[in-house]
N, C-alpha and C positions, 0 to 999 in steps of 0.2 A: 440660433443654433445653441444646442446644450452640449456642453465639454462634462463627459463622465468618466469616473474610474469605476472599473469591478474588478473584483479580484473574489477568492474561496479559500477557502480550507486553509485557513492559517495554521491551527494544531498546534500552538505553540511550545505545546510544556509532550509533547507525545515522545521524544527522542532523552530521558533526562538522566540517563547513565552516562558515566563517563568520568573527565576531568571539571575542575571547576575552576570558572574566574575569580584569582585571588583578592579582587578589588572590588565584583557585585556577591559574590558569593552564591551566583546562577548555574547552574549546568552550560556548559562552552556551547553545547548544543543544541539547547534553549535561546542561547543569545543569537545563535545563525537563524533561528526562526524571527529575533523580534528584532534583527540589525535587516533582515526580507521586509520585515511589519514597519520598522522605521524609514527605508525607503521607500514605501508605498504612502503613509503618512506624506512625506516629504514631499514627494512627487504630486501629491493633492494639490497642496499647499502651494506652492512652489508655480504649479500649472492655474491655479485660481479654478481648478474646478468648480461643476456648478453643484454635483450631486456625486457621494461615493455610495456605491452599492458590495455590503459584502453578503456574498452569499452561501454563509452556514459554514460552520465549525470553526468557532474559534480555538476549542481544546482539546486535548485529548480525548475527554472523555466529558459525565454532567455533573461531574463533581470536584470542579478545579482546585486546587492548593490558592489559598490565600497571594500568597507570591506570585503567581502566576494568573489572576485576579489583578494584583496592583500593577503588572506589565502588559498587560492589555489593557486595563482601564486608563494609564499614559499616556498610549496611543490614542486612543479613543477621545479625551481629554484637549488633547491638541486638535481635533480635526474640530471638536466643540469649539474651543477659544479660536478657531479662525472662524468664525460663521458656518464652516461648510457642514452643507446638510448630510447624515449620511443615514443609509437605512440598514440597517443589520437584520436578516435575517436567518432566521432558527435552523440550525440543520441537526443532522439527527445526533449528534455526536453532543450537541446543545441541550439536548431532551431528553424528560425521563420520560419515563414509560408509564409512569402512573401517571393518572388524569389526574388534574390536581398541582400536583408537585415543580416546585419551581425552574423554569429551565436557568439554561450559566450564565443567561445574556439580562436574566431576569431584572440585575439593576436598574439597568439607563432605563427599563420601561418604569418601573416600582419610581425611582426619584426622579426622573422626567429631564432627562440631561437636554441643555437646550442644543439645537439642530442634530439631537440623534432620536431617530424611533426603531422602535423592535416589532418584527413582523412574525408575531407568534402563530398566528393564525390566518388563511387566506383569505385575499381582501381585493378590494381595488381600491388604490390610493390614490384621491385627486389632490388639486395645488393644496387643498388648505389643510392636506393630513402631509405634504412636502415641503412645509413652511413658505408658503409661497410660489413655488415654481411652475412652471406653464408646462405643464408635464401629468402626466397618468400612469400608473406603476399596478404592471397585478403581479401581485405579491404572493409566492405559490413556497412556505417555509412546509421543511418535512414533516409528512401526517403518515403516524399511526396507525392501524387497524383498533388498536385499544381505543383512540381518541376522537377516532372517527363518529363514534355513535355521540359524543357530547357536540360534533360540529353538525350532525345530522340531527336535531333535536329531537324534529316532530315524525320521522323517519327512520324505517324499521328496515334492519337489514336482512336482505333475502337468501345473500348467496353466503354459499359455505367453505368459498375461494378468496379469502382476505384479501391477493392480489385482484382477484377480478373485479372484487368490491371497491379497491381503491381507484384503479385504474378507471369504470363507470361514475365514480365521484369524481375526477378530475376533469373528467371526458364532462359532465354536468353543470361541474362549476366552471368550468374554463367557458363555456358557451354560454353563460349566465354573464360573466364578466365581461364577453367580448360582445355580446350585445349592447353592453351601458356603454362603450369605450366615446367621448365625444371627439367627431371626427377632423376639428379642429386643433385639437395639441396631440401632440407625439407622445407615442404609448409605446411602455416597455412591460417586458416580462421579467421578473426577478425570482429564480427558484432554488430551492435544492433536492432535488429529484434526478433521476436516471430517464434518457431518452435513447429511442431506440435508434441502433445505430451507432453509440458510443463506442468509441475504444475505450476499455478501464489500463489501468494503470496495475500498479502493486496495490491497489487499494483493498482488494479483498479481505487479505488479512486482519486490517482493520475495520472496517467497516461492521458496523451496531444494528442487527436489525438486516430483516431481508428486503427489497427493492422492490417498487412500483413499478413496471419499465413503461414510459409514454409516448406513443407512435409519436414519432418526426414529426408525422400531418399536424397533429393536436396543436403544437404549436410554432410550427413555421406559417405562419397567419401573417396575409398581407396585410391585416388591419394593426400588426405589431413593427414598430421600425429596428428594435432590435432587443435580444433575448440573452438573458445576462444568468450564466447556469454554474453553480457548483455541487459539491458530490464527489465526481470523478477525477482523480489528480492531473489525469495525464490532459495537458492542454492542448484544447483541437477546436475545432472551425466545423457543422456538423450540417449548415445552410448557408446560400448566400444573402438569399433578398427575402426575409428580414434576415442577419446575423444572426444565427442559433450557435453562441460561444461557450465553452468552458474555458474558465481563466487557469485551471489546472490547482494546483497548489503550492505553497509558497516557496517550499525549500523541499531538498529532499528528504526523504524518510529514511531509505534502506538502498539498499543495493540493487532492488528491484526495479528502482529509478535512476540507477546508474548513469542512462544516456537520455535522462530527461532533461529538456532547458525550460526554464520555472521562468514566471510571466506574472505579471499583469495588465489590462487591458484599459488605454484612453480612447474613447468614442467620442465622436463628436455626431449628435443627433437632429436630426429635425425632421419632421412630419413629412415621411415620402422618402427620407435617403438617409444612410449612415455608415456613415465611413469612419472605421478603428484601427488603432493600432497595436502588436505587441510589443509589450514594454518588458525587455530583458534584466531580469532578479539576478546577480551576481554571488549566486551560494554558494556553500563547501564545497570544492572538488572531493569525485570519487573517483575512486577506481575499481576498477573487477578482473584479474587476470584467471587464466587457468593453464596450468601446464600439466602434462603427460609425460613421464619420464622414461624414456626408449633405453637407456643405457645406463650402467652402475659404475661407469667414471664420473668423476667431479660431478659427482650429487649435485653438493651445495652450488655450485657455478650454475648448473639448470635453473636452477628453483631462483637463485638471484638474476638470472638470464631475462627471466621472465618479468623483474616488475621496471617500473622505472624505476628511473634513474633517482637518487636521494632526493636533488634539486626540485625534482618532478614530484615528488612522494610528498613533498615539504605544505605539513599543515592538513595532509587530505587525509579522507576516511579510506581504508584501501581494504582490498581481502584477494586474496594467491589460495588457490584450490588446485591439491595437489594431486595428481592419479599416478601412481605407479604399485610395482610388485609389491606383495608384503613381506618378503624376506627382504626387503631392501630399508625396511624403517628404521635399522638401527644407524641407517649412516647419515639419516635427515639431525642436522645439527639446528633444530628449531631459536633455541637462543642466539644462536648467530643471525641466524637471519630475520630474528627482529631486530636486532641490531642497527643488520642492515636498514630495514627499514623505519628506524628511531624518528625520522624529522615527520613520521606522520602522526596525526592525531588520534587513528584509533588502526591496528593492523588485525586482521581477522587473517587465520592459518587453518586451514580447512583440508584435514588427512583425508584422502579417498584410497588408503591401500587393496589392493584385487585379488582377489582371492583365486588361486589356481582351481581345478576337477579336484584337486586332492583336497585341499580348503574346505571344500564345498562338498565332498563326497561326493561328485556329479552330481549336480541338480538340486541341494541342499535337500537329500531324503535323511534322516536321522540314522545314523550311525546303525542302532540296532536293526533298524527294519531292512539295513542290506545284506544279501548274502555273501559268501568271502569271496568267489568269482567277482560279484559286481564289485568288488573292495579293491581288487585284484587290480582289474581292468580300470577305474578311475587311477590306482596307483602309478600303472605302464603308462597312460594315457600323461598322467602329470610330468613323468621324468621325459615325456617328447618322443616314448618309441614310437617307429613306423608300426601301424596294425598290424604287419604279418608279424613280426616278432613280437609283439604285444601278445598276438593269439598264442607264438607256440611257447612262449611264459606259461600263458595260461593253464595250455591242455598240457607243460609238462607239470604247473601246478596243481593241475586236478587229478591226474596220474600219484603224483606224492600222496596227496591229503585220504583217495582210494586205500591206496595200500597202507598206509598208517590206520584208516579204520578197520581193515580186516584185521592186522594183527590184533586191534585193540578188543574184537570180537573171538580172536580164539581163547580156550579153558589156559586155564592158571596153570604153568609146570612149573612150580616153586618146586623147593629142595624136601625131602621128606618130611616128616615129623619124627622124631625119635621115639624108639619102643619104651614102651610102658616099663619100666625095671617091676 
């Protein structure tokens, strides 16, 4: 039996606004990402795993800062000096886009770190590309449509649907790979790709590039014992017999992840069965509140009503999203209430004031293009008359503005003009 860790989408340097550690000189919020990465290291270690599998993105972006370069390389560093083998593959966040061009992880392959390989390209890894281990790995790192015609040599593309093109190359090569698979050692899938059926996470707004999406079928494959997937942050269970897992992402991002609980994954494998478990990441707390303000007594008591407690706030990322009137914003005492909430690390205040018919000129049509009835009637409408008196406003209004035009149509009876002396 093989004891494995997977985990994804580290990201480490993607959150780097903020406060800084006065003693590394890191973003606080970079460190919640690599103190996630240090307990995953750890836990390798620690467990005497046999094999780590990360799959795809270690950064933000394919063009890391130096600094954040030597705090993944750390990492990575220490799972070398224990012997443990680990495989790192490319995800798209890893990759340029030109053919060619070096992806972020492009070190450990280029100086050849010993027990790490880089799975730049899809493969099927037997022992002696795993430094030994009685194990078979197909290795499925994010492709291209630009890159695809360099993995396709001798092979000319037909179609004029980038996704349908890639989707039949995976559909291709997966049944290429799973024919060689030998049915004596335990075979795993290691990707980072989109499978159908996913729940996504907040991850959209990140995410580089549009998506391959791969029927379930493709690879919930009994000839696989279990299927080790990143990509997608939010972590979920997608098969049971083989395991088709996302380990999710390491730490939170944003507020979008609010009520995410961040994972990584220990499997223990062997040929025919694999039982795993989730292994809980102890990140930043967040919070996310929202209140709606019914009434224009003690404003500020509402709005502090709503978060927790100081105690509770202490160290978290928090954000209060407020909705009430707009005649009411001059009594939101905003510096008090961060105040209040000083023991957190980052407080997001988010004004939603609502705009009445009169605001809004009913239905927000521009001002000139209404005529003074329809002006009239959004006006009645805002101060809360009942319709009937709304109307007889109106028609005693249209009555005035009548007879105001006819006099302004009758001749001029100014006063004479004096005779010529």
């Amino acid at each position: 039996m093989l004891k494995i860790l997977h985990f994804a989408d580290a990201h480490i340097d993607i959150t780097r606004a903020g406060r800084h550690d006065a003693v590394t000189g890191l973003p606080l919020r970079v460190l919640d990402f690599l103190n996630a990465l240090d307990a995953i290291v750890d836990a390798a270690i620690d467990e005497k795993v046999d094999l780590v599998l990360f799959c795809g993105d270690a950064y933000r972006d394919r063009t890391p800062q130096p600094t954040f370069q030597r705090e993944w390389g750390r990492r990575m560093m220490r799972l070398s000096q224990a012997s443990i083998p680990t495989l790192l593959i490319v995800g798209n966040h890893d990759l340029s886009p030109a053919t060619g061009r070096a992806h972020a992880l492009q070190e450990y392959e280029t100086l050849q770190i010993p027990f790490i390989r880089v799975a730049r390209q899809p493969a099927l890894l037997g022992s002696e590309q795993l430094f030994g281990l009685p194990l078979q790995v197909i290795a499925l790192p994010w492709v291209t449509r630009s890159s695809l015609t360099s993995i396709q040599k001798e092979k000319e593309s037909k179609s004029a649907n980038g996704q349908d093109e890639l989707g039949e190359y995976f559909k291709q090569l997966l049944n290429g790979f799973l024919s060689e698979l030998s049915p004596e050692l335990p075979a795993l899938l290691a990707g980072h790709l989109t499978v159908q059926g996913a729940t996504y996470g907040n991850e959209r707004s990140v995410m580089l590039g549009r998506d391959s999406v791969l029927p379930i079928d493709l690879i919930s494959e009994p000839r696989l014992d279990y299927v080790a997937l990143g990509h997608i942050h939010k972590a979920q269970q997608l098969c049971e017999k083989p395991p088709v897992v996302y380990s999710g992402s390491i730490e939170r991002i944003d507020f979008g992840e609010v009520n995410e609980q961040k994972y990584f994954i220990l499997a223990q494998v062997e040929k025919g069965q694999t039982q795993f478990e989730w292994r809980e990441l102890k990140g930043r707390k967040f919070f996310d509140r929202r209140v709606e303000l019914t009434r224009s007594e003690n404003i500020q008591g509402q709005l502090q009503a709503a978060l927790p407690t100081p105690e509770e706030m202490q160290d978290a990322i928090g954000r209060l999203v407020a909705i009430y009137p707009r005649e009411w914003e001059a009594f939101i005492d905003e510096p008090a209430l961060r105040r209040y909430a000083q023991s957190t690390l980052e407080f997001h205040f988010v004004r939603r004031p609502q705009f009445t018919d009169v605001d809004r000129l009913h239905g927000g049509v521009p001002l000139l293009e209404k005529t003074i009835p329809e002006l009239l009637i959004s006006y009645w409408r805002g101060l809360g008359l009942p319709e009937q008196e709304s109307q007889k406003l109106n028609d005693l209004a249209t009555q005035i503005m009548a007879a105001v035009n006819t006099a302004s149509e009758l001749p001029s009876q100014g006063p004479p003009l004096p005779e010529e002396a």
